[in-house]
N, C-alpha and C positions, 0 to 999 in steps of 0.2 A: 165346710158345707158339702153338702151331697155331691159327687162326680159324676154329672147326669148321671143317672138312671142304671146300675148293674152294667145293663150291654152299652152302658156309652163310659162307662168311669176308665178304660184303659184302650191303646189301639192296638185294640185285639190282643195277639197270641205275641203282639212284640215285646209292647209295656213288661207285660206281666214277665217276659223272658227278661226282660234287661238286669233283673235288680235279682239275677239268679243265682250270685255270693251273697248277697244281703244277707248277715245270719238273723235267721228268725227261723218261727215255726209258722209257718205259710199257714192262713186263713181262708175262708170262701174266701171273703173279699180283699183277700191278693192283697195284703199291707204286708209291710216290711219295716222292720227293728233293729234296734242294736242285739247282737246273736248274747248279748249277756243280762241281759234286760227282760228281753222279751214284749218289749210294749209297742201300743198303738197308737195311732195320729188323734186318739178320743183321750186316753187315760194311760198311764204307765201300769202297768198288773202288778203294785206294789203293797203288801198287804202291811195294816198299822200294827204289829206286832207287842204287844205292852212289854216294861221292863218286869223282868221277874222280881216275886212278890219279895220282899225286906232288901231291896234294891235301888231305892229310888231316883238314886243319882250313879253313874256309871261314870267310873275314872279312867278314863286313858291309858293306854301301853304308849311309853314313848323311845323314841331311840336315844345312842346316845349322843346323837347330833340336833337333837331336838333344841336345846338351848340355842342355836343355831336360828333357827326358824323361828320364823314370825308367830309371836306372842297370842296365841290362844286360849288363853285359859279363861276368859271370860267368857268364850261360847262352849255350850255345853256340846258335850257327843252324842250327836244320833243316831241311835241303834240302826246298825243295817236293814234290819225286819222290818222300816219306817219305810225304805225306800224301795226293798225289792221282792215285796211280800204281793199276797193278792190284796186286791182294790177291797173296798168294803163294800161298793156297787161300780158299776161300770155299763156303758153302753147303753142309754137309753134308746127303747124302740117301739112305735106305735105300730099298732095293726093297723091294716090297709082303713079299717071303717073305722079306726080312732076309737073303739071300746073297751081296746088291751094296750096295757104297757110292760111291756117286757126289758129283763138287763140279766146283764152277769153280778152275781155274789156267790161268798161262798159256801159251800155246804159241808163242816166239819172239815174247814180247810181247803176244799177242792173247789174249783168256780165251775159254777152250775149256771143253768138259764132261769130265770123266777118270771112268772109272769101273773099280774095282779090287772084287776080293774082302772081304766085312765081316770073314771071319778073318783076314785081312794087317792090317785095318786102313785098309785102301785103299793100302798100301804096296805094291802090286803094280798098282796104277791105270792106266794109260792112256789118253791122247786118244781120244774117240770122233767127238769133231766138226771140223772144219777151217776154222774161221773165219780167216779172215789178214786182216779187214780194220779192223771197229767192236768186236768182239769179242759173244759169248754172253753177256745180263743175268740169265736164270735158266734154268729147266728142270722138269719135271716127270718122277715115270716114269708108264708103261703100267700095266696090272693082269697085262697077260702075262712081266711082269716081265723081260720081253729087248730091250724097248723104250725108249729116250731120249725123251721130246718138247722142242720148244722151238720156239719164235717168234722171226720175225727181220724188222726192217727193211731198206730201202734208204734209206742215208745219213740217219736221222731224221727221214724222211717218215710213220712210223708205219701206212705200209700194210703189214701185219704176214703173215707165211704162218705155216704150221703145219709143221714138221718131225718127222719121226721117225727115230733111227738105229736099225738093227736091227742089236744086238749080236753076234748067229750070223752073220751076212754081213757087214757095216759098213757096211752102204749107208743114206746118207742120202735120205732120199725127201719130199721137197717133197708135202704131203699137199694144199696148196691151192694148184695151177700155175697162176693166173689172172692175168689182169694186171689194174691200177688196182684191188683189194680192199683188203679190210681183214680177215682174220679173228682170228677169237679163240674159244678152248677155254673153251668151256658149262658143261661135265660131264664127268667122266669116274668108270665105277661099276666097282665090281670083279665085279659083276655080269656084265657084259659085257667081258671081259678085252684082249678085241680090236679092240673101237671105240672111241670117244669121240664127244660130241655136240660140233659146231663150227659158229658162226654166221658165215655168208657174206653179204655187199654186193653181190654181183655182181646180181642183178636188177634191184636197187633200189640203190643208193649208200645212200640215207637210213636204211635197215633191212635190220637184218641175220633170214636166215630160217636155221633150224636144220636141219643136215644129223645124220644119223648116217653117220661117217667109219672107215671098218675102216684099221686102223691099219697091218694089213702090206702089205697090196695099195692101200690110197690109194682105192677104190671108196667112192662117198658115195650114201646115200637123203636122199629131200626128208623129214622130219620133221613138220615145222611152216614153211609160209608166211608171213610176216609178213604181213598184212594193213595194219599203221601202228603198231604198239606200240612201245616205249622197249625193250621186252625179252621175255623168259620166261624162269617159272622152271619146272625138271622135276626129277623123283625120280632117284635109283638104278634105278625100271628103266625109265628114258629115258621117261618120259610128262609131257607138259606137260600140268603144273597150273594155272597161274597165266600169264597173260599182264600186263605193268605197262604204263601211260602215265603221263603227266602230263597234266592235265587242263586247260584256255584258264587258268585261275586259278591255278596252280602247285601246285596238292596232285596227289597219286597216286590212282592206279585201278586196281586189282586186279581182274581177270575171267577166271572162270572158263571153261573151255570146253565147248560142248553144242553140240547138233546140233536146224536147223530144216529141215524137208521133206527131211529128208536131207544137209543143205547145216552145215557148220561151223558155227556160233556161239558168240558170247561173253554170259557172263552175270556181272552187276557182283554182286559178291564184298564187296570194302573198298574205302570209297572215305577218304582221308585229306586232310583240309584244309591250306591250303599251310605252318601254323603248324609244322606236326606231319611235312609231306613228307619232309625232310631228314634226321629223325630218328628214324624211323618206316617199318616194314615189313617185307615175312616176308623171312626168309633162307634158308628149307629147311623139312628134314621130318629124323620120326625115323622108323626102320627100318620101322615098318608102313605111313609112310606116311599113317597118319590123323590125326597131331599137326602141325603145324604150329610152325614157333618163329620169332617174332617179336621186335624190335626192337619198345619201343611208349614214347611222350613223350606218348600222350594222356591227362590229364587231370592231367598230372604236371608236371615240367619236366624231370629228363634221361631217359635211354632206361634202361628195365628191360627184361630179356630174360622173355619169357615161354610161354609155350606155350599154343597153338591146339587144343582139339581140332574137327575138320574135318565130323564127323560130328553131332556137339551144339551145336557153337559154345562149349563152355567155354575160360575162359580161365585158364590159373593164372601167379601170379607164381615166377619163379625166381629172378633176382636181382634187385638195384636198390643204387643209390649215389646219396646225394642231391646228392654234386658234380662229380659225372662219368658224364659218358655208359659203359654197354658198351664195352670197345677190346678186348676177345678174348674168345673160349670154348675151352675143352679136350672135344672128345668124342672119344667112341672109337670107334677106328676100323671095328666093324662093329655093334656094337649101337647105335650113334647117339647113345646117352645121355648128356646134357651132366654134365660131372666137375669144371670149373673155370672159371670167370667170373673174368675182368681186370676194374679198373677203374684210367683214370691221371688220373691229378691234375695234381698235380707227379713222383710219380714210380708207374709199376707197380705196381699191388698187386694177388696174386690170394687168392679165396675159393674157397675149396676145398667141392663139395658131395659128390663122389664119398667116402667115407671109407677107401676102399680107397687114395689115393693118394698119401694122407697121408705113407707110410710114405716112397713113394718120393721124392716133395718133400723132405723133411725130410733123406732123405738124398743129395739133392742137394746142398743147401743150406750141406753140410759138404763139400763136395769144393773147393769154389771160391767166390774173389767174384765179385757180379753178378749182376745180374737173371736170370733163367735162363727161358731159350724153348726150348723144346722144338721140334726143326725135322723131327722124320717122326716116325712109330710104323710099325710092319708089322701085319699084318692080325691076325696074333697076339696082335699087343701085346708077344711077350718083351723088343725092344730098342727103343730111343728112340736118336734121335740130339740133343744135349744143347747150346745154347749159352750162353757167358756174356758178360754185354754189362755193360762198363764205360764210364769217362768219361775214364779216363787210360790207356788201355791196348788191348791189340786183343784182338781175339775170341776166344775159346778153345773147340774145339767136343769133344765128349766123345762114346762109345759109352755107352750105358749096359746093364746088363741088369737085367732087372726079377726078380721071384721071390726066392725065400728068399735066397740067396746074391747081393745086389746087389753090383753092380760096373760103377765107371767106369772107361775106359780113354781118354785123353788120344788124337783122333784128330791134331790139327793146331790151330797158331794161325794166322788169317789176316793177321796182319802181325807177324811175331815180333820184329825189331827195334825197335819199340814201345816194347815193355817198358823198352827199355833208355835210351829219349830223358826228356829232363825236361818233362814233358806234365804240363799242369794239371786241377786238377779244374772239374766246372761245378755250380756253384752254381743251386738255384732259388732263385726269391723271388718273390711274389706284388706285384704294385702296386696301388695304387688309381688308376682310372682318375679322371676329374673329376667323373663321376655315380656313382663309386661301384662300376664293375662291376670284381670281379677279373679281374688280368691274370697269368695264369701265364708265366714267363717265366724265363730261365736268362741266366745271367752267368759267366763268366769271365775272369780275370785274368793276366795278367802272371807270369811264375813268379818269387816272393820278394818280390812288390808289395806284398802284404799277409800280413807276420811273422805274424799270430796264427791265418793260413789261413782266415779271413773273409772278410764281403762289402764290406769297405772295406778301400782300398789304404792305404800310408801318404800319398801324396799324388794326387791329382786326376791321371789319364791320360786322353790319346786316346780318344777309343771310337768302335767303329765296333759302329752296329745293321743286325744282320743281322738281313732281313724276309724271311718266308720266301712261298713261293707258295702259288698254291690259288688264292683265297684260304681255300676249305673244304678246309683241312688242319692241319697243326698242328705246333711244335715239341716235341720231346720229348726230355729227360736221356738221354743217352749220350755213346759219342764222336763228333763233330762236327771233321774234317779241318780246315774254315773256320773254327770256333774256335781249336780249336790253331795253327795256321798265325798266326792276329791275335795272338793271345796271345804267340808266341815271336817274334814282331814288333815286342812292346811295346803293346797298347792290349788295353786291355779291349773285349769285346766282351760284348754285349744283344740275345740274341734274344727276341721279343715273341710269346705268344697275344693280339693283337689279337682286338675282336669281333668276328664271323663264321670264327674259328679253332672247328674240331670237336674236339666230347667233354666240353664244359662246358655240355652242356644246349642247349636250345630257344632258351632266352630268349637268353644269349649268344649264338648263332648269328643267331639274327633282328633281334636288335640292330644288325646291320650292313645291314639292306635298305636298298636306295638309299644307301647312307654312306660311298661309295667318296670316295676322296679331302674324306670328312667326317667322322667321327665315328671311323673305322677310321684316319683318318691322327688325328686327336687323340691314340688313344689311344696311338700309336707319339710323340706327344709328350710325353706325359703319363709316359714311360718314361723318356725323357731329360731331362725335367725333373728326376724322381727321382733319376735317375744322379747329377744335377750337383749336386742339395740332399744327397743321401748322403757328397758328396766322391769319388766314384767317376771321374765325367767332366770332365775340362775344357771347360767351352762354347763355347770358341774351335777348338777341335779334337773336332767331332763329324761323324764319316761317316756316309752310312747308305746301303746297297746290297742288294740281293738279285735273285732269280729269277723273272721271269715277275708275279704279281701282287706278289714283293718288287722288281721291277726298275720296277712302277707306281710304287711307294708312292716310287721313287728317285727317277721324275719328277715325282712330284706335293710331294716336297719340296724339288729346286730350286726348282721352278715357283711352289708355291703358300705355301712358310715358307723363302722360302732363305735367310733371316738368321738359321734355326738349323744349319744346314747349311754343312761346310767343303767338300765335295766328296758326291760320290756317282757309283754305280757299279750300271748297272742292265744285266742277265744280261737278256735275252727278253722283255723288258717291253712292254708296250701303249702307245703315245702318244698313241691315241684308240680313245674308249670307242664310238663309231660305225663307226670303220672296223674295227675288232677285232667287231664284233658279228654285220657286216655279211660278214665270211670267214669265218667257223667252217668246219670240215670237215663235209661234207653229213651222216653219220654222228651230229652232234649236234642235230640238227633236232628231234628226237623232245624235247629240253632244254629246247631255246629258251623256251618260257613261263615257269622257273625263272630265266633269267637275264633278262627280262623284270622279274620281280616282287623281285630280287635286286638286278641291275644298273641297270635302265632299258629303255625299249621303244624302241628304234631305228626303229621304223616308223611311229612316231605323231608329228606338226609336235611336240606340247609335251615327248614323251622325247627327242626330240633334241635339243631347246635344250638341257634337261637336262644330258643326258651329255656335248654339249659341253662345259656351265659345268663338268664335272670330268676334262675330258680337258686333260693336261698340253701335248697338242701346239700348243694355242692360245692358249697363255699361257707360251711360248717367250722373249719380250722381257724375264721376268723372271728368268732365267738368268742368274744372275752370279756362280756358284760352276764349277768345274772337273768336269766330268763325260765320264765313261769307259762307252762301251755296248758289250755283247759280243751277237754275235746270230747263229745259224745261218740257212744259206741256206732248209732244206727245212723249215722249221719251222713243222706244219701248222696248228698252236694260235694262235701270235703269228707274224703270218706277217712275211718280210722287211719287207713294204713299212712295218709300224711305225716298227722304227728309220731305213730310209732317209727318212723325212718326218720324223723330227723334228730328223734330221741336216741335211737339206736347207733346215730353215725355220732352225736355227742356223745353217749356214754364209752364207745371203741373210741373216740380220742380223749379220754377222761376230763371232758369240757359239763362242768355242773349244770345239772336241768333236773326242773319241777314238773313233772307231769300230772294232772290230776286227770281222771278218764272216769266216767259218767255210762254205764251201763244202760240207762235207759233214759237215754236224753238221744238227740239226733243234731240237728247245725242248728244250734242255740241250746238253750236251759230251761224249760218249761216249767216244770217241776217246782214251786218255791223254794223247797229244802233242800234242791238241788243249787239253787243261785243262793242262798246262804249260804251252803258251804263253799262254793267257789269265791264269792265276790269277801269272804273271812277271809279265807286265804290269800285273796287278791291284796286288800287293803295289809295285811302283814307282811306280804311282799313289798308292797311300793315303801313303805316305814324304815321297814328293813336298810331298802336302797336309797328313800329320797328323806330319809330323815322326819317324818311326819308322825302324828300321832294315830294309834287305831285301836278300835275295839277290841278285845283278845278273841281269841275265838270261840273259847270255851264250848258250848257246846252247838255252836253253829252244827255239826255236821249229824246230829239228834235226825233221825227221819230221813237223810238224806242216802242216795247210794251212791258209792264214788270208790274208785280204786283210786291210788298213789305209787303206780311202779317204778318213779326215782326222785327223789330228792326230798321226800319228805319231812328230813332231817336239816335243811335247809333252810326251813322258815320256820319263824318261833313261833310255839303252840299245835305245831300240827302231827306230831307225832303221839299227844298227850290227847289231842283230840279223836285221832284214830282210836283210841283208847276205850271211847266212854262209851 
């Protein structure tokens, strides 16, 4: 469901920092992916790919320890192209007056924005945007409701512009023509139907200063100067309230603004200690403007939502969950008033406080399975745009109408062919880490592995742990491409809520300070321990790979436990925790004492002993399992020179490595026929090493661009494929 309202879905300038390994391709609305994936909390961006024509059945590559492995030949193999291609439609969205229904589909392959009439259904849609290259990740509308917005990089360098298409003309109009920026959409009020608030770098690289930007004419006013803040927050009618920093110690600082001899000024407001920074702080206002609502972990341990009032200082509780942080709110969309609070565990659960909503929930709830997100409201509120999110199945997104006569109407499913493959479920299961701390975490199997549709196979498989990035982000129950995909490969796969994964409170989160490649790689042991005592895993055939902070945790288990490890497979990974500290994009400067009191202090002789003793790139000699790096050229986060140094320090001790490098990709794959070619190569890799069976590659790498500067020679089919 909706995260209140744009200026209330994250607390502020911190949220959106937390999850600042996460590999993805950053969106306006600030979601975060698996870096090989690429997908959203709505839809995975997997396109249905057909098998090619006098092909109808595809046979298996298998190794030759495959007879080894659990008996698959009754399930058929799923072309890659099912799982990590674009969506057929994607992201349902009303306009503000409920006349337009906008989504992502594609347009000769690229995902474009299509916007049709909500009476057709959107069956009368049309491309509004022209992207022909990376494709469109999400969108927004205007309040003038004839307006598109959307943000776009160059080749996944994340220097992002602001776009609008104006529906009456179809003119796309680049609203931030600047070069070297970075912007990103503030605020946008219905108040003001024809601007939006958008923060700009150009002064400063380090800090972004807030424009108000008239949306038809592209004309911007100065707002607010940044002075050195992390951020601001402002109302519906565009006034900054709040300016945020981080403070030399890692907690946050809320200030107010006033006026000295006439001259701006800031006045401290809340200051939050660094326990509590993370998890803690206001997200907005309601309609008058004099409440406040806050995010709050003090004196507690996970985040209860509660409300400010601005003028008293009262504070009242609204929800709270003593095992999970907040992970959504439902307000309405012009009285402000919060109507439903998420909390997720293991899996989604909402409270209902509005009682008027009851009605409509409940009849949801019978239209379809799956967790149900509400993905727009109109200003009215008459319609909702409705989706439902499973774990073996694809999205299914609904019209809804509210009022006496309810009714859903079936708009599209985002990958219809889905339905029809043999896709398994994902199981949660909680672990106990060594000290005790739960580890939320999801498992799936093998389709037929285990008869009794449990969490034990009949006998011990492959497994490959998938670790996800962030490292402040988190895995969560749904469908999961990369599972599927391992799964109908033959191994089980285990993704892990490691400590410093968000939404299980303070303490969990802070559990991981300083414990990179210590306590946070334990507990990703401590999972495959379990695996293997449950009979789930075989401990001769255990992978483990992931994205950005999962494509660390890959080198830090060749590196620092490679005799539990048969191979691994690291997406955009860091190979030192110095030289990754020491590049950040100037833009997160306002951070840095967070990753300081988190990571390590890069500038001080004793933090960088430190971070060396946990940087995988200097402890390269212990390498002696098989490892495969995927890595974009423009990739502002985890920049190239990562992976070519710990490529460079394996090949000078002649320790075998796969490098695959991605010219115009950034920290993730955006591209489709970019994650084809990688995710071929991937699945040949894990075969290779865990015995399973895989697609060949053939001509996955058709449309893609990709260099191979070592080991090409090393997995089957990829020299021939370079070929074609």
């Amino acid at each position: 469901m909706i995260a209140l309202q744009r200026h209330l879905c994250s607390l502020a300038f911190g949220v959106a920092a937390l999850a600042w390994l996460a590999g993805c391709t950053p969106a306006p609305e600030k979601t975060t992916a698996p870096a090989n994936n690429v997908s959203t909390p709505e839809v995975s961006l997997g396109e249905e790919a057909k098998p090619a024509e006098g092909k109808p059945e595809m046979k298996p590559e298998t190794t030759a320890t495959d007879k080894e492995a659990f008996d698959m030949s009754a399930v058929p193999l799923i072309p890659r192209r099912k799982f990590f291609g674009n969506p057929e439609k994607a992201r349902a969205r009303l306009s503000p007056d409920g006349t337009k229904l906008a989504y992502l589909a594609p347009v000769d392959g690229v995902l474009n924005v299509w916007v049709g009439s909500t009476q057709s259904l959107g069956k009368d849609a049309k491309p509004i945007t022209k992207d022909t290259h990376r494709g469109i990740r999400s969108f927004s509308w205007s309040y003038t409701n004839n307006h598109v917005l959307y943000t776009q990089d160059k080749d996944g360098d994340e220097n992002f512009h602001v776009y609008a298409v104006n529906l009456s003309t179809d003119e796309i109009k680049d609203l931030t023509p600047l070069e070297n920026i970075r912007a990103e959409i503030d605020n946008v009020s219905d108040l003001f139907p024809n601007e939006i608030l958008v923060g700009l770098n150009d002064r400063n690289p380090q800090l972004h200063d807030i424009y108000r930007l008239n949306v038809e004419t592209g004309e911007k006013e100065l707002l607010q100067e940044n002075p050195g803040f992390a951020g601001f927050l402002t109302d519906d009618n565009y006034k900054v309230r709040f300016a945020m920093t981080y403070t030399p110690d890692a907690g946050q600082l809320y200030l107010t603004p006033t006026e000295t001899d006439g001259k701006q000024d800031w006045k401290e407001f809340l200051k939050i200690d660094a326990a509590d920074a993370m998890t803690t702080g206001i997200a907005g206002f309601d309609k008058s403007g004099d409440v406040a609502y806050l995010f709050d972990s003090r004196e507690r341990n996970t985040a209860a939502l509660k409300s400010l009032d601005l003028k008293t200082g009262e504070e009242k509780l609204i929800a709270e969950n003593d095992k999970a942080d907040i992970s959504g709110v439902l307000t309405h969309p012009t009285e402000k008033t919060i109507q439903a609070v998420a909390f997720n565990y293991e899996r989604q659960e909402w409270d209902i406080l509005d009682k008027s909503l009851e009605a409509d929930l409940a009849f949801l709830k019978e239209q379809q399975d799956g967790e149900i997100q509400v993905t727009s409201r109109t200003l009215k509120d008459d319609l909702w745009t409705v989706a439902y999110i499973r774990d073996d199945g694809p999205i299914d997104f609904y019209l809804y109408h509210r009022g006496e006569e309810k009714k859903a109407e079936f708009l599209f499913s985002s990958q219809p062919e889905l339905a029809e493959l043999p896709l398994v479920k994902m199981h949660p299961v909680v672990i106990d880490a060594r000290d005790g701390l739960k580890l939320v975490s999801y498992l799936s199997l093998p389709k037929g592995s285990n008869p009794d549709g449990g969490l034990k196979p009949s006998q011990p498989l492959p497994l490959v742990l998938d670790v996800h990035g962030g490292p402040w982000a988190r895995d969560n129950w749904g469908f999961n491409p990369m599972h599927q995909l391992l799964a109908n490969r033959g191994y089980a796969v285990l993704s892990v809520n490691y400590r410093g994964s968000t939404g299980f409170g303070k303490d969990f989160l802070n559990a991981a300070n300083k414990e990179w490649a210590g306590k946070m790689h334990d507990d990703l042991l401590d999972a495959v321990d379990w695996a293997i005592a449950e009979g789930i895993a075989d401990p001769d055939k255990v992978a483990i790979m992931g994205g950005s902070y999962g494509g660390y945790a890959t080198l830090v288990g060749l590196t620092f436990t490679p005799e539990k490890f048969c191979c691994g497979v690291d997406i955009v990974g860091p190979s030192s925790l110095v030289t990754l500290l020491n590049n950040v994009p100037p833009y997160w400067m306002p951070f840095m004492p967070v990753m300081k009191d988190k990571v390590g202090d890069h500038e001080t002789e004793e933090g960088i002993k430190f971070l060396n003793e946990r940087s995988p790139l200097n402890f390269v000699d212990k390498i002696t399992k098989p490892l495969l790096i995927g890595q974009g050229a423009n990739d502002p986060r985890v920049k190239q020179a990562e992976a070519d140094q710990i490529v460079k320090a394996m090949e000078e001790k002649k320790i075998p490595v796969t490098y695959v490098l991605f010219p115009e990709e950034g920290h993730g794959f955006a591209k489709p026929e970019n994650r084809f070619a990688f995710n071929a190569v991937t699945e040949a890799f894990l075969a290779e090493n865990l015995g399973g069976r895989f697609e060949p590659i053939g001509d996955a790498f058709v449309g893609a661009k990709l260099e191979i500067p070592a080991g090409a020679a090393d997995i089957p089919g990829v020299e021939a494929a370079l070929q074609e």
